[in-house]
Residue frames relative to the residue before (quaternion, step in Angstrom):
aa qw qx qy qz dx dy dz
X 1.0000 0.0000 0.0000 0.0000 0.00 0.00 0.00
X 0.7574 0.3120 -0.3000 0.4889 3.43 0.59 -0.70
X 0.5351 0.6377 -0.4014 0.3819 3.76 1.01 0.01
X 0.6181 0.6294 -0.0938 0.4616 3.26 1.91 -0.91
X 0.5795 0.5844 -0.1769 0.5398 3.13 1.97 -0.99
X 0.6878 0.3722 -0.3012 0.5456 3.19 0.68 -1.46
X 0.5825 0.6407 -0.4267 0.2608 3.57 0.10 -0.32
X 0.2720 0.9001 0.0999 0.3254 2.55 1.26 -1.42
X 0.8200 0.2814 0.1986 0.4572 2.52 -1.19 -2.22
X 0.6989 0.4298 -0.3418 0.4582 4.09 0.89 -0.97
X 0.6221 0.6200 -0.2971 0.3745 3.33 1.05 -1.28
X 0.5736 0.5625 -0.2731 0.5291 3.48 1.06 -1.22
X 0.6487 0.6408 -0.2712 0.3082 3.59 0.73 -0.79
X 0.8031 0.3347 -0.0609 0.4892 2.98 0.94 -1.96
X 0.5407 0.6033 -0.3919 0.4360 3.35 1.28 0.43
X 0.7905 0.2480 -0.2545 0.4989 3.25 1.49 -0.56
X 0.3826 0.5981 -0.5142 0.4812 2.81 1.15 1.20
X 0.6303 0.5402 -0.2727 0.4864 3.53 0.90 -0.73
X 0.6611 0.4557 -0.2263 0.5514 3.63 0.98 -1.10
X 0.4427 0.4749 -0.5006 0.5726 4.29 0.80 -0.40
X 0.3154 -0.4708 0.7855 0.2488 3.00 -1.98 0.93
X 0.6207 -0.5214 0.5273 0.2547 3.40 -2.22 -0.95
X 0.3475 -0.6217 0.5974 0.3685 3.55 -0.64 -0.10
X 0.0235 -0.7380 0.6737 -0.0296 2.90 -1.94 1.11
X 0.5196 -0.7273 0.4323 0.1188 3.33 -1.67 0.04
X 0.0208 -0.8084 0.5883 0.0085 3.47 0.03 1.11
X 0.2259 -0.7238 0.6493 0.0581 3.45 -1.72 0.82
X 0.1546 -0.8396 0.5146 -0.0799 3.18 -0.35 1.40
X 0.2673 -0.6956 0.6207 0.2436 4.24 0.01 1.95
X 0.6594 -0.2839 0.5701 0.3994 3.41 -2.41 -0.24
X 0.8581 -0.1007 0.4039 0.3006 2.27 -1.65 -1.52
X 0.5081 0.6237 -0.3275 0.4956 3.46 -0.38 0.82
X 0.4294 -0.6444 0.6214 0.1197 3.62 -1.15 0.76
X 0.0074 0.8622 -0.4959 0.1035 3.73 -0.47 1.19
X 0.2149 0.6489 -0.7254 -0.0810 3.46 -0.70 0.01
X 0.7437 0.1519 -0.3644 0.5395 3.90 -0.31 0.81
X 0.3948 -0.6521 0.6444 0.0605 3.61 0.01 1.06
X 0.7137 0.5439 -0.3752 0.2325 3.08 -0.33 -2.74
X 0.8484 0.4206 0.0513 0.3173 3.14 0.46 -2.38
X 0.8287 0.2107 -0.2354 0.4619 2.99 0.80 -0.89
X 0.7053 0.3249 -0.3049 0.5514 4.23 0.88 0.08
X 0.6463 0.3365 -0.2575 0.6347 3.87 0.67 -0.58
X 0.1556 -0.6988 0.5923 0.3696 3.58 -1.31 -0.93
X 0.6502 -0.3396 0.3757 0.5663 4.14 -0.95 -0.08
X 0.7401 0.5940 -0.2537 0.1871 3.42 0.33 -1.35
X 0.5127 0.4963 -0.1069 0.6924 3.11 1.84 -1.69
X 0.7197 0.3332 -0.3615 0.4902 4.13 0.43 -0.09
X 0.9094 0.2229 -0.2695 0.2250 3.07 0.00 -0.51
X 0.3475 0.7157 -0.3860 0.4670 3.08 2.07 0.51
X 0.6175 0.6064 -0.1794 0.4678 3.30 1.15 -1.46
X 0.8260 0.3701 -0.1806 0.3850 3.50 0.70 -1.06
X 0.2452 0.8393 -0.2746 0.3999 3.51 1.33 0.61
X 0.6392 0.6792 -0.0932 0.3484 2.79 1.52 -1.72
X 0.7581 0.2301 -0.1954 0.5780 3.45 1.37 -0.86
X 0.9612 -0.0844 0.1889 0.1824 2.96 -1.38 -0.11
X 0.6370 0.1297 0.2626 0.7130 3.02 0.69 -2.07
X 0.3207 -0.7295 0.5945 0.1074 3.36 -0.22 1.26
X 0.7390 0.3792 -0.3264 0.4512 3.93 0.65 -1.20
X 0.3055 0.7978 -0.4450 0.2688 3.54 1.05 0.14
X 0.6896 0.5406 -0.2133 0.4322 3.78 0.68 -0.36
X 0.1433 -0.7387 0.6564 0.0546 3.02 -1.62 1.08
X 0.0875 -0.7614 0.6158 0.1827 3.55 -1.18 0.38
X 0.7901 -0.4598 0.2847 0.2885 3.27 -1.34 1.79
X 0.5659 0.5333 -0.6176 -0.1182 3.53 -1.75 -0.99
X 0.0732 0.7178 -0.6864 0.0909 2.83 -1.17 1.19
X 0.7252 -0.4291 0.4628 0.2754 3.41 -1.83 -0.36
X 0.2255 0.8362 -0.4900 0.0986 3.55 1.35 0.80
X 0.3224 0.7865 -0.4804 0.2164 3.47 1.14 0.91
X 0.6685 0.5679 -0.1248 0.4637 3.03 1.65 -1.65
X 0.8242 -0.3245 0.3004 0.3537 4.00 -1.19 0.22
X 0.4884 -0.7608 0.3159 0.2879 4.07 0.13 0.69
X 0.6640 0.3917 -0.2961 0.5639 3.21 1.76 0.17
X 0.4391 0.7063 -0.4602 0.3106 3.60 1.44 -0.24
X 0.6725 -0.5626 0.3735 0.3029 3.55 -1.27 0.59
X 0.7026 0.5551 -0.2531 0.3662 3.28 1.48 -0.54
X 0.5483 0.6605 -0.0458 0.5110 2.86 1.97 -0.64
X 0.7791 0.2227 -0.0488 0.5840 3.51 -0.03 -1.82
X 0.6144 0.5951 -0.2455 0.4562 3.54 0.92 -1.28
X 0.7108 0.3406 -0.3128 0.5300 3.60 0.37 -0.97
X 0.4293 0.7554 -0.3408 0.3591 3.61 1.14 -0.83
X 0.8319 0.4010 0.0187 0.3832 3.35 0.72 -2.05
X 0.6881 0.5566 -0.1062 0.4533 2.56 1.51 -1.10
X 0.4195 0.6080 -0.3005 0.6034 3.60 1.81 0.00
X 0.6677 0.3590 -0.3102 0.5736 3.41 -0.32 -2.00
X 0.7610 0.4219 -0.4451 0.2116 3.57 -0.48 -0.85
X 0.4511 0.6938 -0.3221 0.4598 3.60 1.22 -0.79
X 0.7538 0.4031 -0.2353 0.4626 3.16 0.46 -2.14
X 0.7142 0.4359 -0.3788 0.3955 3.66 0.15 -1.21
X 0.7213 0.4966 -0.3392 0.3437 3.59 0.51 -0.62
X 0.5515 0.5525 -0.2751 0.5611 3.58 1.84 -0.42
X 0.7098 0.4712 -0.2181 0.4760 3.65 0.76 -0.79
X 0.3362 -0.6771 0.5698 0.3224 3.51 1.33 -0.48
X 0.4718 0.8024 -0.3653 0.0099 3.83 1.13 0.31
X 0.3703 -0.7740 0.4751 0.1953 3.63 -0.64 0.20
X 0.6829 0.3538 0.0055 0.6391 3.32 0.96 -0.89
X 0.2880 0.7451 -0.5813 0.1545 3.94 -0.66 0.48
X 0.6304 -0.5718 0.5247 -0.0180 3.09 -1.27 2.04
X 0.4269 0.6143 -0.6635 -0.0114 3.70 -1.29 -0.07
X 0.3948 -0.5803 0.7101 0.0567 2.60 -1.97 1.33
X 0.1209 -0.8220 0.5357 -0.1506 3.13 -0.48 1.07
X 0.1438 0.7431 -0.6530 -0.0272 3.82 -0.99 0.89
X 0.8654 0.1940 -0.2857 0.3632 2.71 -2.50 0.48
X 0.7743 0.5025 0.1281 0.3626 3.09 -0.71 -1.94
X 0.8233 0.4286 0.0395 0.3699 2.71 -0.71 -2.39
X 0.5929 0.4894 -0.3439 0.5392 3.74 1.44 0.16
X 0.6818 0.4523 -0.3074 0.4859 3.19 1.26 -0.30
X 0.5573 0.4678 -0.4452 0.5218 4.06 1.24 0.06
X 0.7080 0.5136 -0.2709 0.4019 3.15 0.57 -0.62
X 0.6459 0.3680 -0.3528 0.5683 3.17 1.18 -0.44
X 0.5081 0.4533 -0.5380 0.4969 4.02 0.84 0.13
X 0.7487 0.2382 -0.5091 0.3515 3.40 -0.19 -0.68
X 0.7414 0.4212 -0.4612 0.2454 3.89 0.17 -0.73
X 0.4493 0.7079 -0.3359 0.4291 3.72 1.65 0.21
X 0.7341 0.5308 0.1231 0.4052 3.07 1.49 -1.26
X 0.2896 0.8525 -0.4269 0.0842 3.25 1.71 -0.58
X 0.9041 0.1822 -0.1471 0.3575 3.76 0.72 -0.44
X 0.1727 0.7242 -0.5841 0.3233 3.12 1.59 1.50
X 0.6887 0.2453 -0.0473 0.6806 4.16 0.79 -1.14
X 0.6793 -0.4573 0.5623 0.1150 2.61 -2.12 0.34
X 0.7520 0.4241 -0.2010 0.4628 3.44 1.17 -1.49
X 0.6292 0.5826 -0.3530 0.3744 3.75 1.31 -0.29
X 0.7296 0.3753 -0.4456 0.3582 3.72 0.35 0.30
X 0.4771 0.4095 -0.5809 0.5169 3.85 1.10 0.14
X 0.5580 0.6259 -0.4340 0.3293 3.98 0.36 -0.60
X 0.7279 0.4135 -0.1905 0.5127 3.15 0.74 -1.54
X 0.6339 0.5982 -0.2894 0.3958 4.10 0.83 -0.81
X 0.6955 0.3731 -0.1066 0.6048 3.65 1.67 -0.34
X 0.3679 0.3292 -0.5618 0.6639 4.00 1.43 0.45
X 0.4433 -0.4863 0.7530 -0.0021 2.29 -2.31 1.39
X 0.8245 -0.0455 0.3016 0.4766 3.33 0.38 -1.49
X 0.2882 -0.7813 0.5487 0.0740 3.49 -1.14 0.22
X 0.0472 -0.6741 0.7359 -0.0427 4.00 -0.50 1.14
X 0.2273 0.6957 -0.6747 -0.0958 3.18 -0.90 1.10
X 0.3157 -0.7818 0.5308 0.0866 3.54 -0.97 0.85
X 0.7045 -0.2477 -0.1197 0.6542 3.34 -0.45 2.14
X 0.0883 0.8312 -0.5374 0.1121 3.27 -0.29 1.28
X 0.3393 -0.8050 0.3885 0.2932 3.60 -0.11 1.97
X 0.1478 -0.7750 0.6087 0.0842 4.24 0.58 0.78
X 0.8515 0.1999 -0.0264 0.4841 3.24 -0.27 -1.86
X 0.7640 -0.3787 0.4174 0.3143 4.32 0.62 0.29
X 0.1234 -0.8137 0.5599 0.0953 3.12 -0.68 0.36
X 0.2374 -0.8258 0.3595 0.3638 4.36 -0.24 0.52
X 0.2738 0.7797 -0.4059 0.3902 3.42 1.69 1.08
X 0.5349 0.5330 -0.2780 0.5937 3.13 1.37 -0.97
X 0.6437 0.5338 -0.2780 0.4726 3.78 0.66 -1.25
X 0.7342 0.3117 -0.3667 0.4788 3.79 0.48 -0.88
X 0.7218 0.4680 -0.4148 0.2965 3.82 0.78 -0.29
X 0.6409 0.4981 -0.3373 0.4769 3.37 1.15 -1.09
X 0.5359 0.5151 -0.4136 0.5257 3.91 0.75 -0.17
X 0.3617 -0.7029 0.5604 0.2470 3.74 0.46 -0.70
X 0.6293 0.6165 -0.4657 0.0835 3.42 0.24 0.12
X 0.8597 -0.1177 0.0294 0.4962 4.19 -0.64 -0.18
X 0.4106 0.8280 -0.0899 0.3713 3.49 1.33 -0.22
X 0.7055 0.6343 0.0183 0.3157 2.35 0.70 -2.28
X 0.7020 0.2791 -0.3477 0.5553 3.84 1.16 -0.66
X 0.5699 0.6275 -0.3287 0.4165 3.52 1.13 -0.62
X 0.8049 0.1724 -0.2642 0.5027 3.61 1.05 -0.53
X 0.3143 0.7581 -0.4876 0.2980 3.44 0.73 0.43
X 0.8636 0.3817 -0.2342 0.2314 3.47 0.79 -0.18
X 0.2063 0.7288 -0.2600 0.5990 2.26 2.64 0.27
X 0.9015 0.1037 -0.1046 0.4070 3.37 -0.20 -2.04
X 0.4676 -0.4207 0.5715 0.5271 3.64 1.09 -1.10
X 0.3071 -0.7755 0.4857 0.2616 2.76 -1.49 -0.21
X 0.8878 0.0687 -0.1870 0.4148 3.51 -1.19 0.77
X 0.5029 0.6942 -0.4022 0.3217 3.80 0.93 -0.51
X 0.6479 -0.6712 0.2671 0.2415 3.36 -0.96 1.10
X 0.5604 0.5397 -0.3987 0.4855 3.20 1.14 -0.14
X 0.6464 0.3825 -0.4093 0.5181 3.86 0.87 -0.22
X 0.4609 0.4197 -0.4856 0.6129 4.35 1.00 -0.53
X 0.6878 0.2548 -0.5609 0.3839 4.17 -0.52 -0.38
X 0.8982 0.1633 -0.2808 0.2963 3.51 -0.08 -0.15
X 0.1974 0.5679 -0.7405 0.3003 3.13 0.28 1.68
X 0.6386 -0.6306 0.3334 0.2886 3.01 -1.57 1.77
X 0.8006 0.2741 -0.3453 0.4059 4.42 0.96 0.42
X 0.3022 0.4917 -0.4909 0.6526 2.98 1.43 1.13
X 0.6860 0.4797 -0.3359 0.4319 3.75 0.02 -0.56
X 0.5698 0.4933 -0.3396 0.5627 3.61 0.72 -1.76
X 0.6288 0.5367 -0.4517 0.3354 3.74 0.09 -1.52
X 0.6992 0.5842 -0.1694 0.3756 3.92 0.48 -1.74
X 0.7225 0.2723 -0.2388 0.5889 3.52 0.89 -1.43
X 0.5801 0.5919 -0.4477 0.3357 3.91 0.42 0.56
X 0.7915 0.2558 -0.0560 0.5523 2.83 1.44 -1.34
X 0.7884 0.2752 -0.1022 0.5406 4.10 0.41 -1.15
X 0.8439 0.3638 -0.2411 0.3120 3.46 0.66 -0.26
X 0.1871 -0.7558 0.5768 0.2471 3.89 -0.49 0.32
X 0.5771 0.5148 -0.5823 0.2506 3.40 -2.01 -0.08
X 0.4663 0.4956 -0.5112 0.5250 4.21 1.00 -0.90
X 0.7114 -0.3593 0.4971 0.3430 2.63 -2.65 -0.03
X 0.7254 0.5174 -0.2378 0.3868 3.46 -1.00 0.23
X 0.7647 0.4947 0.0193 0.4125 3.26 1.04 -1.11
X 0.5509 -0.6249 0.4004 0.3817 3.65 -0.50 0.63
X 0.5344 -0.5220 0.4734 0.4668 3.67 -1.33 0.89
X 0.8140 -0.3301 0.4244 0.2199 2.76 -2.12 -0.49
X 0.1092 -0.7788 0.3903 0.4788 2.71 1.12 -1.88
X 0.6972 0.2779 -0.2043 0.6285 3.40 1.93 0.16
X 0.5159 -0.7137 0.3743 0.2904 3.61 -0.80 0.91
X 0.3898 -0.7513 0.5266 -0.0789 2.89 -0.96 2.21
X 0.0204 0.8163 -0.5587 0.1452 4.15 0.36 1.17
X 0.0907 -0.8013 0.5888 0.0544 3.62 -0.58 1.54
X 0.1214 -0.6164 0.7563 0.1827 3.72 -1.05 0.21
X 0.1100 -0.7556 0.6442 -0.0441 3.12 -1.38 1.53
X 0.0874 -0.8858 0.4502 0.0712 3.20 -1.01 0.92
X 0.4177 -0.8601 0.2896 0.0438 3.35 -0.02 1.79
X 0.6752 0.4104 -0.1148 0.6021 3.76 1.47 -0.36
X 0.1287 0.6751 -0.7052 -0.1742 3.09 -1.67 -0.07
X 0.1463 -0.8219 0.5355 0.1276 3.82 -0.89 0.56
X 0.2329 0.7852 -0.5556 -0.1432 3.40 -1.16 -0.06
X 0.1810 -0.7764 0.5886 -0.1340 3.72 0.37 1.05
X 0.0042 -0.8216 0.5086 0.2575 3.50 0.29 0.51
X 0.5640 0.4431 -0.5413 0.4387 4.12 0.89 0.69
X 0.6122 0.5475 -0.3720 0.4325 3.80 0.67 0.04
X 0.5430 -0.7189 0.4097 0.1431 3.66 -0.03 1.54
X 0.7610 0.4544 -0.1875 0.4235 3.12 0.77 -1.13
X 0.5525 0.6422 -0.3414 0.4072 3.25 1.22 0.03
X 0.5333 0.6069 -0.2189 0.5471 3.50 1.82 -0.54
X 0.6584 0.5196 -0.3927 0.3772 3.52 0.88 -0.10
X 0.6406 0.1118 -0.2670 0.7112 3.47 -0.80 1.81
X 0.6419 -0.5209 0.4710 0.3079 3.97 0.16 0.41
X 0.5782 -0.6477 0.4777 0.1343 3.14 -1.01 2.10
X 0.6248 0.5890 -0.1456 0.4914 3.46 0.80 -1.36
X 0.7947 0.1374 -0.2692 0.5264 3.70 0.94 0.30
X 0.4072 0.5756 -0.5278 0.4737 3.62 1.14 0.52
X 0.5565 0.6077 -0.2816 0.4916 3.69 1.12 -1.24
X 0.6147 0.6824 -0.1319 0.3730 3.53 0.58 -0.94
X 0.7635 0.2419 0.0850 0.5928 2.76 0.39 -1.84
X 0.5049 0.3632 -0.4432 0.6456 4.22 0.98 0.13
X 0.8171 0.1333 -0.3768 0.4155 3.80 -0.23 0.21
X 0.5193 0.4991 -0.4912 0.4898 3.22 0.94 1.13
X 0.6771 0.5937 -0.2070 0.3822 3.15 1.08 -0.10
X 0.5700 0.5930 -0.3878 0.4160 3.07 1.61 0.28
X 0.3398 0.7374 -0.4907 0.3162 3.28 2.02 0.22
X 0.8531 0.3917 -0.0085 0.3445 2.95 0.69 -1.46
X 0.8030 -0.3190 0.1951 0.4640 3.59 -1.38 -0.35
X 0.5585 -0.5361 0.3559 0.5235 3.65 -1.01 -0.10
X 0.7839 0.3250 -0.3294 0.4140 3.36 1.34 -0.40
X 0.3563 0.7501 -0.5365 0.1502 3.34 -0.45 1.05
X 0.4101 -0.7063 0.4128 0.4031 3.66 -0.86 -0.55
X 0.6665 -0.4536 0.2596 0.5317 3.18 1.52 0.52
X 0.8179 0.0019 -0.3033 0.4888 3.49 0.50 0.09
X 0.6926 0.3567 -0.2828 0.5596 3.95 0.89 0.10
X 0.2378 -0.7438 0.5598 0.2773 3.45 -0.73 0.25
X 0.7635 -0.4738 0.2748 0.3421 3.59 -1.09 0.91
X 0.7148 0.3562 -0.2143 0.5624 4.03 1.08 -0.64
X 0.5407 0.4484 -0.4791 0.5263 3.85 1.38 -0.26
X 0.6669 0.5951 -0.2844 0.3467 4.21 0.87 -0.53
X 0.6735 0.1393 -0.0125 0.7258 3.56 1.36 -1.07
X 0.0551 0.6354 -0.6510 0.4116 3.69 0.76 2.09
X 0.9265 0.1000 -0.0696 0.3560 3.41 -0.07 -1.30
X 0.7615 0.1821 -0.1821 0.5948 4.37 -0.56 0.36
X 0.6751 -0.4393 0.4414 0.3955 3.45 -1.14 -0.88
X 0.6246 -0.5443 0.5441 0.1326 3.17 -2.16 0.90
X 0.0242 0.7844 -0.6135 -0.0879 3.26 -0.18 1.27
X 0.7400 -0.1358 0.0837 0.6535 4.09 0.64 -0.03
X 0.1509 -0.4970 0.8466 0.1163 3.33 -1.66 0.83
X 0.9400 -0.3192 0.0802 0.0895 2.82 -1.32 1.43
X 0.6824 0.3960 0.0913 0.6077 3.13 -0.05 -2.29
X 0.6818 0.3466 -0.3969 0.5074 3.94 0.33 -0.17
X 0.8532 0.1739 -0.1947 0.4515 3.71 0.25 -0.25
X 0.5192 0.6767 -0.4034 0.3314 4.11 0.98 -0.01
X 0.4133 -0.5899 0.4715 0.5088 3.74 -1.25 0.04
X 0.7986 0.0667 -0.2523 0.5424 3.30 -1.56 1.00
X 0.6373 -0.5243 0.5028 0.2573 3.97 0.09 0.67
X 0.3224 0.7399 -0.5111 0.2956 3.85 0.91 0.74
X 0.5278 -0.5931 0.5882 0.1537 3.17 -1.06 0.92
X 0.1573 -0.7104 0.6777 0.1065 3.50 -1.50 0.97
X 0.3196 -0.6858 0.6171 0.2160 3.03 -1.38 0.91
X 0.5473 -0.5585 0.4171 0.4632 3.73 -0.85 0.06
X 0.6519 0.3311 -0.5115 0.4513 3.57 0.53 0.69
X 0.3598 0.6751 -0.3631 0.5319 3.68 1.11 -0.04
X 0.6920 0.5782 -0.1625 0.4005 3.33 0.28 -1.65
X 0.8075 0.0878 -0.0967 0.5753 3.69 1.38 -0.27
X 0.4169 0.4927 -0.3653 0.6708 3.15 1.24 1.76
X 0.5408 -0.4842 0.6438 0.2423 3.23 -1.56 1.17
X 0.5163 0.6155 -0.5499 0.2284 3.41 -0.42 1.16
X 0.7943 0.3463 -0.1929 0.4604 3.23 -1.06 0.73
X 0.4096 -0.5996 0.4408 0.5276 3.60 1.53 -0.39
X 0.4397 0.7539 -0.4471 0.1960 3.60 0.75 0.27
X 0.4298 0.6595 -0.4076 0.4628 3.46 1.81 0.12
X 0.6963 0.3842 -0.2061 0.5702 3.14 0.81 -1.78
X 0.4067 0.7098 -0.4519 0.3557 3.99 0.27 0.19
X 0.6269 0.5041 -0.0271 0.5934 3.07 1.25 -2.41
X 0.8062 0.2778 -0.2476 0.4599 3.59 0.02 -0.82
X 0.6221 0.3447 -0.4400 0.5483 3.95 0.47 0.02
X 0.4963 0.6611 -0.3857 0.4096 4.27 1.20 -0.03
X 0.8016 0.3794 -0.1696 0.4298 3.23 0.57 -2.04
């Protein structure tokens, strides 16, 4: 009898093993219009280091959408949903990861805010596991504010934000307040997600041009992004300030607490094998 059980008991097993999907990984760019993410906003290196972490290494999809347009626009959330859904439905997945920057924390936080604006957003949202967003723009940024105003700035940060396109007006820092008050969750005050929301904040920018590390992700945007940075608080990474980044869910590490040698990311860093922050992500997920 009990030889019959355990039998059984295994059979029962390896069937629901067979019937479990897998867990995967989805990279989600900022701001910006993409059709090669991989290459041209992430890099191979920073992917496929990152994607190690699970299981099924080929498990993984990177984003490209239209993340110029409004966080609920079809081109945007829609293309958003309309991916993961593809991917999870190719992968057989059950479980699904996103690595998320800048921006691209704010779509993601519409659709899981949102679950019954579309149709296509609650199998999406039923298959995130979790959320890594890295320098996530939560609370705005008042960069957005000095371009969409127009004022002296404006050519200096243009290559940072673009120019004028609604996705840089949604995250001026009272447009944003406006959102996390009213359509979005995860801020203070405000219902959870309903799915863990994990910010990496990045509190520095350098560019010393004798200090190697300053060359990682390209010398020529640390420079950049330090004279942006005088918009803003002392803590930022040059384009978010340290309280617009850990606005919405929880603080999994500001920087300097978990990098090699205690190095500050900048928010172009922040989506670069730097600092061991790949191998961070993949010994996380």
């Amino acid at each position: 009898m009990k030889i019959s059980t355990t039998l059984m008991m295994l059979g029962l097993c390896s069937v629901c093993s067979l019937s479990h999907g897998a867990t995967g990984v989805a990279f989600v760019h900022g701001t910006g219009k993409q059709t090669d993410a991989l290459n041209d906003y992430w890099t191979r290196e920073f992917v496929d280091s990152v994607r190690q972490g699970i299981s099924t290494p080929s498990n993984y999809q990177v984003i490209n959408c239209d993340f110029e347009q409004y966080m609920w626009d079809e081109a945007a959330a829609g293309c958003l949903v309309d991916q993961l859904q593809s991917f999870i439905n190719a992968r057989n997945l059950d479980q699904l990861i996103l690595i998320t920057h800048s921006n691209g924390g704010n779509i993601v936080r519409w659709v899981l805010s949102n679950p019954t604006w579309d149709g296509r957003y609650p199998a999406v949202i039923n298959s995130i596991s979790r959320v890594i967003a890295l320098a996530p723009s939560s609370a705005g940024t008042p960069l957005a504010d000095a371009v969409t105003q127009g004022n002296v700035f404006e050519t200096s940060l243009g290559w940072l934000l673009g120019y004028d396109s609604d996705a840089v007006k949604q995250q001026q820092v009272g447009w944003m307040a406006q959102y996390n008050s009213q359509w979005l969750y995860g801020t203070a005050g405000r219902p959870s997600l309903g799915k863990p929301f994990e910010a990496v904040v990045g509190s520095d920018v350098e560019s010393a041009v004798w200090d190697s590390d300053n060359y990682c992700g390209g010398y020529q945007n640390q420079v950049g992004l330090e004279t942006t940075q005088n918009w803003l608080d002392n803590c930022s990474d040059g384009f978010l300030e340290c309280s617009s980044q850990s606005a919405a869910g929880s603080v999994w590490f500001t920087d300097k607490q978990k990098t090699r040698d205690r190095e500050p990311l900048s928010h172009h860093q922040s989506r670069r094998a730097c600092f061991n922050l790949d191998t961070l992500l993949r010994n996380h997920i």
